[in-house]
N, C-alpha and C positions, 0 to 999 in steps of 0.2 A: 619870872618873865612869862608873857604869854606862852601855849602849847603852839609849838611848829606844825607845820604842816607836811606831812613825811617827805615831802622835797625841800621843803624850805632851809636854806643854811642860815648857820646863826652867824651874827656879826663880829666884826673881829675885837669890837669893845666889851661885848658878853664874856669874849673866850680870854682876856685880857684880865676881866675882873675878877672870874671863879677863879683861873690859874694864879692867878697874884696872892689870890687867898691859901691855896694850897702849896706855893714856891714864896716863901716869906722873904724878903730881903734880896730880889734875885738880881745876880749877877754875874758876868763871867768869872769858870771856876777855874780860868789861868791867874797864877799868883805872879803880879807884877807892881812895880814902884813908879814905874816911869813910861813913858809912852815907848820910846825905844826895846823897853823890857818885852811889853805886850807885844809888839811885831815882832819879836824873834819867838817870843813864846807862840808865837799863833802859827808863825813859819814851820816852828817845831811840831806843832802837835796834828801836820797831816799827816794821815795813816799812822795815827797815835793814839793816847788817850791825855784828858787835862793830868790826870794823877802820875801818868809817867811824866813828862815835860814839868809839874811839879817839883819831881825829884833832883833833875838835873839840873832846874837856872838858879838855883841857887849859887853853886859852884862856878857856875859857867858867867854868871852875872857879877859875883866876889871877882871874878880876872877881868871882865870886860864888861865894865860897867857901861860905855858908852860906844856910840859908832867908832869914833878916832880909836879906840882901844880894838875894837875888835877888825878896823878895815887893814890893820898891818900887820895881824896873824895869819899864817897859814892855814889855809883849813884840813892838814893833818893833823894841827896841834889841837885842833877842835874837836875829831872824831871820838876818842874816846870821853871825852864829858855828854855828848849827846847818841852815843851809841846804840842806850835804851829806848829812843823812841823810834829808833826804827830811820830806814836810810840814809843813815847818817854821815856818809862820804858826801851825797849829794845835796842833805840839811848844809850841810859843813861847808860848802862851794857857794849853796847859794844863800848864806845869813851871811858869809864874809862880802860876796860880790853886792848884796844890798847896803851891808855900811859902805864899803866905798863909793855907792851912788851919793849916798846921803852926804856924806863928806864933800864928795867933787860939785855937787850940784844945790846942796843946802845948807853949806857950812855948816856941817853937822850934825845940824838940827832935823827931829823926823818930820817931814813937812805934814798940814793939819787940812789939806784937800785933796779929794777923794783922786782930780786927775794927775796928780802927783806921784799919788801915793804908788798906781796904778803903773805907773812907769818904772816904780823900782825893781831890781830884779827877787823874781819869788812872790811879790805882791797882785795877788789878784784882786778883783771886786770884795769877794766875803771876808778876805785879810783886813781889806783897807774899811770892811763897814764895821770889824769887830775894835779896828782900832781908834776908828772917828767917832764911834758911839760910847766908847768906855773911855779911852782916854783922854779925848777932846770935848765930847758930851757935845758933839759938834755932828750928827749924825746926818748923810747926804741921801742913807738907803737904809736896808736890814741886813742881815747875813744870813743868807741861807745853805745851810752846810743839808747833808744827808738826813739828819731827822727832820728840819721844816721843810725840807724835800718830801718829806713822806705826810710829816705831820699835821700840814694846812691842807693839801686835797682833801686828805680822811674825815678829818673834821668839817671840810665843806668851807672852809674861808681861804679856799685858793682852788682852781681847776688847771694849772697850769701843770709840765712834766720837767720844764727846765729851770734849771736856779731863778736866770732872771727873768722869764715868764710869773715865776712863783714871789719873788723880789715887788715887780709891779704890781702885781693885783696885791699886795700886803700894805704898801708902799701909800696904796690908791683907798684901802677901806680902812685903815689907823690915821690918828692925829701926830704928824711930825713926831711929836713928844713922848710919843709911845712906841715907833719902832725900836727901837734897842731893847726897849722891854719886851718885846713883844716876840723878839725873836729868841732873848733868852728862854722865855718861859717856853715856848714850842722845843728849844733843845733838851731843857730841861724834861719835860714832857716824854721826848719819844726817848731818852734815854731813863727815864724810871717806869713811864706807864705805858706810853701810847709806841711802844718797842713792833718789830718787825710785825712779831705773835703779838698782840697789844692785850691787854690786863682790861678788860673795858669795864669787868664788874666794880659798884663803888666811885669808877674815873668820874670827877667831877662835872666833866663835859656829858657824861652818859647819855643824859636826857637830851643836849639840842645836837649831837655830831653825829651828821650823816650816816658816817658806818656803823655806829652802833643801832640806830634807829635801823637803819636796813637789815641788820641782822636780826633783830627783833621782830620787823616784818616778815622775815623772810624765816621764822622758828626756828632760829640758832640757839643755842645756848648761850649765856653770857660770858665771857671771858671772864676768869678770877684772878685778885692778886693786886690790886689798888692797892696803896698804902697813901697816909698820909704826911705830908714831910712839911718839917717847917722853915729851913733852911738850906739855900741853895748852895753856901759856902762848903768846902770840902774841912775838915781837920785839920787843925795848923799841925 
């Protein structure tokens, strides 16, 4: 592509294409079967990692495969299967108190719109876009968790400071059909390169993101420590 111009941001289709090229195959690295799987695993994995939550739905899914299964446990009998990822008395209250929504108000089923979604208990906005875009392939928004909080200003294809500040301006320069992608590959991003201390040397984006051009102007050193990865799936 054309040379920017030290203020110039690149597009959110530029950042789209190199990263695609670098994150082969990407997708969320919560391991799930079923739509209902993905929303406890996503409920799961705040103030977690995907690789602990990982560990544990296996087991936790083997006993309660679905809503009806799990809305007539108690959530002490839950605490020890999801203990590892962390506040797991309050995971354990609130993935019980969401199947019972789903039960009493959807017959079951996890309903497949966003203001639905939104009303269950523990469902926020970035729940309800990870689970409209991966397992409905029905996306209404993006998911903007902690790294494309960080990852789209840097780069210069967001100016915003808040989730959904940084949601619409995403939202507003991708094609429908690219947000869920779009937001994987930014996760994927700041947690291998574009991290707190970002790796800038090698990073695919080097030449058009904002921050690294300013560091360059401004006689930084380059950040070392890029790698290249070809898949975003974790190890079964």
């Amino acid at each position: 592509m054309p040379r920017l111009a030290p203020d110039q941001p690149p597009t959110a289709r530029e950042v789209v294409k190199r990263l695609a090229k670098l994150y082969l195959n990407v997708d969320t690295e919560l391991r799930y079967s079923t739509p209902f799987e993905l929303l406890v695993a996503t409920i799961l994995s705040a103030q977690s990692t995907d690789r602990r939550v990982n560990e544990v739905t296996p087991t936790l899914f083997a006993r309660y495969p679905d809503p009806r299964a799990l809305a007539g446990v108690k959530p002490e009998k839950l605490e020890p299967l999801i203990r590892a990822t962390g506040f797991f008395r309050a995971k354990s209250r609130t993935i019980v108190a969401m199947a019972q929504a789903i039960v009493e108000r959807h017959s079951g089923d996890v309903p497949s719109r966003m203001a639905d979604l939104v009303e269950l208990p523990g469902v926020g906005r970035k729940t309800a876009n990870v689970v409209l875009g991966h397992a409905f392939r029905a996306p209404e928004g993006l998911a903007v968790d902690r790294h494309v909080l960080r990852v789209a200003p840097r780069i210069g294809i967001a100016t915003g400071s808040t989730p959904e500040g940084v949601e619409q301006e995403l939202m507003a320069s991708a094609p429908r059909k690219d947000w869920t992608r779009l937001s994987d590959l930014l996760i994927l991003h700041g947690r291998r390169i574009c991290r707190p201390k970002p790796l800038c040397h090698g990073c695919a984006l080097n030449d058009i993101c904002l921050f690294a051009r300013s560091e360059r102007a401004a006689g930084g050193p380059p950040r070392r420590g890029a790698v290249r990865l070809t898949s975003s799936r974790p190890p079964p």
